[in-house]
C-alpha distance (Angstrom), angle and dihedral (degrees) to the residues before:
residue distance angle dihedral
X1 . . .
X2 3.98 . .
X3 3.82 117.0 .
X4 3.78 111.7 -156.3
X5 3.72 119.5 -110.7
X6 3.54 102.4 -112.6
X7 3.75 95.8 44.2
X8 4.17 84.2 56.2
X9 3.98 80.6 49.2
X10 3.59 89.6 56.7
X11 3.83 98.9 45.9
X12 3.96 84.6 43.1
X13 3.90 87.2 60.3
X14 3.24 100.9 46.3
X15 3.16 96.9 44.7
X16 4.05 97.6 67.0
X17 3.76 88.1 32.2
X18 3.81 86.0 69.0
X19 3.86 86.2 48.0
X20 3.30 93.6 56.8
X21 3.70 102.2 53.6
X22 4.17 82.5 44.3
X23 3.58 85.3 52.4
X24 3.96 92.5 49.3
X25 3.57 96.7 43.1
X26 3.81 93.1 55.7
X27 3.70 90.3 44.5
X28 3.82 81.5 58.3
X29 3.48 105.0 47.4
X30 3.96 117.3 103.6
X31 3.35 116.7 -99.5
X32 3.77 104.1 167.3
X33 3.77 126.9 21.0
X34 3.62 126.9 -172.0
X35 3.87 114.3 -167.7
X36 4.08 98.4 -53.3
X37 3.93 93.6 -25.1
X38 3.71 105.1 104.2
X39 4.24 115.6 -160.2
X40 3.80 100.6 -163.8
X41 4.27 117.2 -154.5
X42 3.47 88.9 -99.3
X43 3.91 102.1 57.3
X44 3.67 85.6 40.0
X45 3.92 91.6 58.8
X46 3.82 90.9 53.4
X47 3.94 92.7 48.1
X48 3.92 88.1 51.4
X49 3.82 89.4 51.4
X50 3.66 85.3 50.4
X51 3.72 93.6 48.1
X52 4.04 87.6 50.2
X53 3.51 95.6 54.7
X54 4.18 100.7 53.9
X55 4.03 96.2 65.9
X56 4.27 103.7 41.1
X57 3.43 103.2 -138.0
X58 3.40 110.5 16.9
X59 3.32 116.5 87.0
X60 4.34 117.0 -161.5
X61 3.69 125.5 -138.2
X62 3.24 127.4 -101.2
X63 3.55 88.9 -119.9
X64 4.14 92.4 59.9
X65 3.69 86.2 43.3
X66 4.30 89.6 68.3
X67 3.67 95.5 42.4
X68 4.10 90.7 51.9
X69 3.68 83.7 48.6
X70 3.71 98.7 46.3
X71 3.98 85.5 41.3
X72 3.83 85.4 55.9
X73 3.68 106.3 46.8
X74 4.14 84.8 39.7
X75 3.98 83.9 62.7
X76 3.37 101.9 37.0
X77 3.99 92.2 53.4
X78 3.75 85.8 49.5
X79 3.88 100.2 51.0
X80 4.26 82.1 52.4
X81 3.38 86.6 54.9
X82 3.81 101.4 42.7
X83 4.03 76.2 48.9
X84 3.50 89.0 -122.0
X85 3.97 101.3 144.4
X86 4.04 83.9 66.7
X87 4.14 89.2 64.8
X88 4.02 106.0 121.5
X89 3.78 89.8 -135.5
X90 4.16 94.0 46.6
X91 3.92 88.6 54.9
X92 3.98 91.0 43.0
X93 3.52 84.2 59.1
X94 3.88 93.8 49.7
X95 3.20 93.8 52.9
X96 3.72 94.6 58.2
X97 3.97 88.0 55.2
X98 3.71 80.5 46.3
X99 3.46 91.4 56.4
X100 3.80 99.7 35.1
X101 4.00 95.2 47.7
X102 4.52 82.5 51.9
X103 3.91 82.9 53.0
X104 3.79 96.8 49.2
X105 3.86 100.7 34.7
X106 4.07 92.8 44.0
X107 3.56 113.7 18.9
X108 3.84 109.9 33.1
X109 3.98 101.1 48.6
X110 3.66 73.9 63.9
X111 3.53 99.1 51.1
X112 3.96 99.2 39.2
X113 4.26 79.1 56.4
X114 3.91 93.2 65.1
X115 3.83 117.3 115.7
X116 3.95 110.9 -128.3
X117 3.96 109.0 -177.1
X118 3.94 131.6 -145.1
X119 3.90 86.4 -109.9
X120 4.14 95.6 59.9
X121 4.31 90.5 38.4
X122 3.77 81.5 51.6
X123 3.76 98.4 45.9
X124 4.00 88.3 41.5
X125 3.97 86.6 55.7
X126 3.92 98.4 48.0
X127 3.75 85.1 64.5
X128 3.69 94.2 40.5
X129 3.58 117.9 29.7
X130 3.46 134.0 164.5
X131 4.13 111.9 -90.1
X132 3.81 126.3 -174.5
X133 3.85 109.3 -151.2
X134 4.03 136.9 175.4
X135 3.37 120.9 -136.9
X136 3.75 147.7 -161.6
X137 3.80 112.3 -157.6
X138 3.58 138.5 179.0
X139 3.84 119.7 -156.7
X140 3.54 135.6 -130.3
X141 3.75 126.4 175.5
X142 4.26 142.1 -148.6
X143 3.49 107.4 -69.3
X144 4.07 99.7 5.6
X145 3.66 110.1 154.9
X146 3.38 116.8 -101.9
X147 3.31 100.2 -127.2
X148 4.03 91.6 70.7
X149 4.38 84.2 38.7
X150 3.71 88.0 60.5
X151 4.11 83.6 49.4
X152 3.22 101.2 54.5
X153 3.08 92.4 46.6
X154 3.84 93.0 55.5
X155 3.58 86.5 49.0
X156 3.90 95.2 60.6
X157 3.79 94.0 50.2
X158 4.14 92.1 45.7
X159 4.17 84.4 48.1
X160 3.79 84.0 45.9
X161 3.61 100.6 49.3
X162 4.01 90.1 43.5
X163 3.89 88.1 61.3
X164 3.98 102.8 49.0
X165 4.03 84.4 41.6
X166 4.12 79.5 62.3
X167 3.83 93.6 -122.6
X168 4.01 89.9 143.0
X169 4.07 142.9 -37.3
X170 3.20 121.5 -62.8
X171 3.80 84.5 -120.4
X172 3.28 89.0 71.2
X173 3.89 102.9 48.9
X174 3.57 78.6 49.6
X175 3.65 91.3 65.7
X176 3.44 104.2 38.0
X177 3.99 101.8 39.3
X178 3.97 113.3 16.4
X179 3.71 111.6 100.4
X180 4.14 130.4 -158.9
X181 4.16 129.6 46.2
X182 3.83 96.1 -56.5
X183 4.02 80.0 70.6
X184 3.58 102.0 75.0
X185 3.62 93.3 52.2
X186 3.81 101.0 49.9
X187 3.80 100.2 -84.3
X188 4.01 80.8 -68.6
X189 4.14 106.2 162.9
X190 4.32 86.6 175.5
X191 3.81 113.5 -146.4
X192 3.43 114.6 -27.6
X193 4.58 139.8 151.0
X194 3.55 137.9 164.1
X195 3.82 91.3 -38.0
X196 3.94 92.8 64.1
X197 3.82 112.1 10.6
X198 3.72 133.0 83.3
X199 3.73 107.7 -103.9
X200 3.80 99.0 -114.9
X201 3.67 86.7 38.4
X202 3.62 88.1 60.8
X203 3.50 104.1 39.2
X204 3.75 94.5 46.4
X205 3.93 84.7 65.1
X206 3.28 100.9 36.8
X207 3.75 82.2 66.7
X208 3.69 93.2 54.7
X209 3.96 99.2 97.4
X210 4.16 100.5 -168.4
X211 3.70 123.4 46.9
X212 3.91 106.0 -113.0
X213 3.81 89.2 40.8
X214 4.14 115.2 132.1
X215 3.72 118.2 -142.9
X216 4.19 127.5 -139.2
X217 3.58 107.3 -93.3
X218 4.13 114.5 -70.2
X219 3.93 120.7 -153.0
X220 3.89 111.1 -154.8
X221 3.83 121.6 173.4
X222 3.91 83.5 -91.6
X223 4.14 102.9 55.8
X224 3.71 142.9 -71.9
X225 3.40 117.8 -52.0
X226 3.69 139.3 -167.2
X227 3.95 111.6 -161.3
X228 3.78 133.1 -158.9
X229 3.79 120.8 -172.8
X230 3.19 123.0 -128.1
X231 3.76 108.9 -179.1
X232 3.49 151.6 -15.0
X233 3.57 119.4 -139.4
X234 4.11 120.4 -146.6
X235 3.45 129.5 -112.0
X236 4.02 89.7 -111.1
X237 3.93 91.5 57.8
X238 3.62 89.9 48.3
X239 4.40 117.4 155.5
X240 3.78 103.3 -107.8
X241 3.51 89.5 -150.2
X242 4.23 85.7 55.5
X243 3.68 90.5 45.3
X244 4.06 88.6 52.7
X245 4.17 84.5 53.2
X246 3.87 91.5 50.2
X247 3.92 97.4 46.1
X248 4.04 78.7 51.5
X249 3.49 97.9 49.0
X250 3.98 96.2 48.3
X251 3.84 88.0 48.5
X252 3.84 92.6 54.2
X253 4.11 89.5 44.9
X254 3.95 81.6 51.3
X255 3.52 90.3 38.9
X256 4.06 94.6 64.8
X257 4.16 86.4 72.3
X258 3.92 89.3 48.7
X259 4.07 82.8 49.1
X260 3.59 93.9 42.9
X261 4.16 95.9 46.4
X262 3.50 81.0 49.7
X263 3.89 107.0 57.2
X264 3.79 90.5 32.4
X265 4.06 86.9 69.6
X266 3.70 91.2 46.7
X267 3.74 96.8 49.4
X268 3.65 90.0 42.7
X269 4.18 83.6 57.0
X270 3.55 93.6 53.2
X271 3.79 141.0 55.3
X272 3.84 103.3 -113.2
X273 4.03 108.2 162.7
X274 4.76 119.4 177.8
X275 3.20 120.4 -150.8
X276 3.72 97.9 -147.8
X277 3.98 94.0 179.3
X278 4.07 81.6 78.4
X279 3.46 91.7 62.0
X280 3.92 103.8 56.1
């Protein structure tokens, strides 16, 4: 016997809708129940996917997966009980996630939408490229008296002076004063900007104009250090991974108008009054 096409449509169609509301009534059904809290399968299945993802490459059992969700709900009952979730500094703190979780679900969709062009990455780069630099450093550490700080840092400008007086190459102070891992490969730091160097690490060779030029002597919260550039790489041979962090950059520096526009219309909704006497 032949069935007509759109009756085999209609059996088709019912057929999976009927799977589907299996399919949603099993995802519904309890599978773990602590005291009155009830953890149906299909919460459980999204915790276990969370559980997956926090160690890569180890996946848990499904097995660990209950007991860290019975050992959850267990402790969150208790810390009701024990009244905890009424502590001043616990609801501070939820507030912040309040705030953050607003930021992320309203503000930086918005944000992560913003067009940067070639031209502004380009313009962005010319005033902060990528450098490659050697180094001779001297360490200090938290807490180091300053007595031995203030040597150091004598040190460094002696070592300094010794090298624009011509008294050997800066190779070799490297060798026989710099301190730290950058000494066993020549004081080399490889290509690095904003993304990876100190700030005053950076800027102090960013203002080095000619590769082989040696900067003053620069005190970050690791040492003293005396830089020499080495190169500076063109725009075309730019780091994708460094290009990634400037398209980021420009959209957050964009992304203070979306922020702005968007607190604006909040305050505007609510009654927010300063006293300003307070603050003189």
């Amino acid at each position: 016997m032949l069935l007509n096409k759109s009756f085999l449509s209609v059996v088709i169609v019912s057929c999976l809708s009927l799977a589907t509301k299996h399919s949603h009534a099993q995802e519904n059904k309890t599978l773990i129940k602590v005291n009155n809290k009830r953890i149906s399968l299909g919460e459980f299945r999204r915790r276990f996917e969370q559980n997956s993802q926090l160690v890569p490459g180890k996946k848990p059992t499904e097995e660990e997966v209950v007991k860290n969700v019975i050992y959850f709900e267990l402790a969150t009952q208790e810390a009701k009980r024990l009244s905890l979730h009424q502590d001043k500094d616990l609801q501070e703190q939820f507030d912040i996630l309040l705030y953050q979780s607003l930021v992320r679900k309203n503000i930086q969709p918005k944000i992560d939408k913003l067009k940067i062009s070639e031209k502004e990455v380009r313009e962005f780069y010319n005033t902060n490229p990528l450098v490659r630099t050697q180094h001779i450093i001297l360490l200090t550490q938290p807490g180091m008296q300053s007595s031995k700080i203030e040597k150091q840092k004598s040190q460094a400008n002696k070592i300094l002076k010794e090298i624009r007086e011509g008294k050997g190459s800066f190779e070799s102070y490297v060798d026989k004063y710099s301190e730290g891992p950058s000494a066993k490969t020549g004081g080399d730091v490889d290509w690095g900007a904003r993304h990876k160097l100190l700030p005053a690490y950076y800027d102090a060779a960013l203002s080095l104009k000619k590769v082989g030029e040696i900067s003053n002597v620069v005190a970050t919260p690791y040492g003293f250090h005396i830089i020499k550039l080495t190169g500076r790489k063109p725009y075309k041979e730019i780091d994708p991974i460094y290009k990634d962090f400037i398209i980021r950059t420009l959209k957050e520096e964009k992304g203070q108008d979306v922020y702005e526009d968007y607190f604006k219309m909040l305050r505007a909704r609510a009654k927010v009054t300063v006293d300003e006497t307070l603050l003189k």
